[in-house]
N, C-alpha and C positions, 0 to 999 in steps of 0.2 A: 565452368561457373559452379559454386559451392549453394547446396541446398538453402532453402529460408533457415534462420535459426530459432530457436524457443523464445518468442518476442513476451511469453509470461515473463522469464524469468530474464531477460537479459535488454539493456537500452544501451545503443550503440551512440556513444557521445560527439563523435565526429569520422570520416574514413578520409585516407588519402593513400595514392599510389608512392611505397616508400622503396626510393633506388638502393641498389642497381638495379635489380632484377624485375623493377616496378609491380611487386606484390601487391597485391591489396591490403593493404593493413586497416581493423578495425579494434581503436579503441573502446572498451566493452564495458560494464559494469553491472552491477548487479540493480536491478529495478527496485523502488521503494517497498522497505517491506520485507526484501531477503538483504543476506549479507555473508561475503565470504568467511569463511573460517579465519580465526584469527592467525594475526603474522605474516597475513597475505596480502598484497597491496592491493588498491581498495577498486581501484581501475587496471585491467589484464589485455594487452594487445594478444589477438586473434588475427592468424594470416588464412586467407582462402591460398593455398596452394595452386599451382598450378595443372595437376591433376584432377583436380574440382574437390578436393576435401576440406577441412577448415582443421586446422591445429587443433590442442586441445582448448576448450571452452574452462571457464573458471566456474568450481563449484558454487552454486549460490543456494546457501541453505537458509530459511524460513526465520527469521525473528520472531517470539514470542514476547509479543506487546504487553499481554497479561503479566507480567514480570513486574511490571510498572503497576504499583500497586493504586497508584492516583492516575492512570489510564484513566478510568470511565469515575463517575459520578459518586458520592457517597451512595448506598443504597441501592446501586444497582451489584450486576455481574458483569466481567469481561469475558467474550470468548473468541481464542485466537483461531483464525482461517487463514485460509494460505494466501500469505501475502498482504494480510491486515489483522484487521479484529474488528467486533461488534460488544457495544454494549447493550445490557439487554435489564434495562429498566421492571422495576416492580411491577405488579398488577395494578391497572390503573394511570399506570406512567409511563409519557413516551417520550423517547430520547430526542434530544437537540442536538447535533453533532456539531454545530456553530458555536454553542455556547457551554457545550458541554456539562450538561445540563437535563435532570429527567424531569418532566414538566407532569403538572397534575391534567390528566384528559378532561375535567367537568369543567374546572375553571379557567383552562390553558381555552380551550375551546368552544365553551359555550357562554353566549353572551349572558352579564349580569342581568336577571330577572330583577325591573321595576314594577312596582307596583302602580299605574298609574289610573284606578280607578278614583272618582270623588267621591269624599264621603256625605255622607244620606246627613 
């Protein structure tokens, strides 16, 4: 039996036992977020051998989101992590990830002040 594999970097998209020799074949890819080097095909069959190793695994290197310069919001920053990115709104603004969108904190969040005393 071949060890767990790197479940950061890699989603196995179906397995089936492929004859003659009924190996275990696992079609593999690379998880949201990385992506193989180019020229490479974008889904890589991985066999568990029969001595318990696994072939080789397809490189899956980091996309840089930030590249995309409409990534995040007007007025914010993007900063790229492994395997995603974070925008990272003004002082005072916090980000919407729905709407994509950096919201003012006083107004996003604090109810409009009525004035609802009667006057004298």
């Amino acid at each position: 039996i071949c060890p767990r594999y790197d479940a950061s970097l890699y989603k196995v998209t179906y397995r089936y036992l492929s004859p003659p020799s009924f190996v275990r074949r696992f079609p593999i890819d690379c998880k949201e977020g990385f992506q193989q080097p180019t020229g490479i095909p974008r889904i890589s069959n991985i066999f568990c051998n029969p001595n318990g190793t696994w072939t080789t695994f397809p490189t899956c290197i980091d996309i840089d989101e930030c590249k995309d310069q409409k990534r995040c919001p007007y007025g914010s920053s993007c900063i790229n992590t492994f395997g995603s990115y974070i925008c990272n709104c003004s002082s005072g603004y916090t980000y919407d990830k729905s709407r994509n969108t950096c919201n003012d904190m006083i107004r996003h969040y604090w109810p409009t002040y009525i004035n609802t005393m009667a006057p004298y």
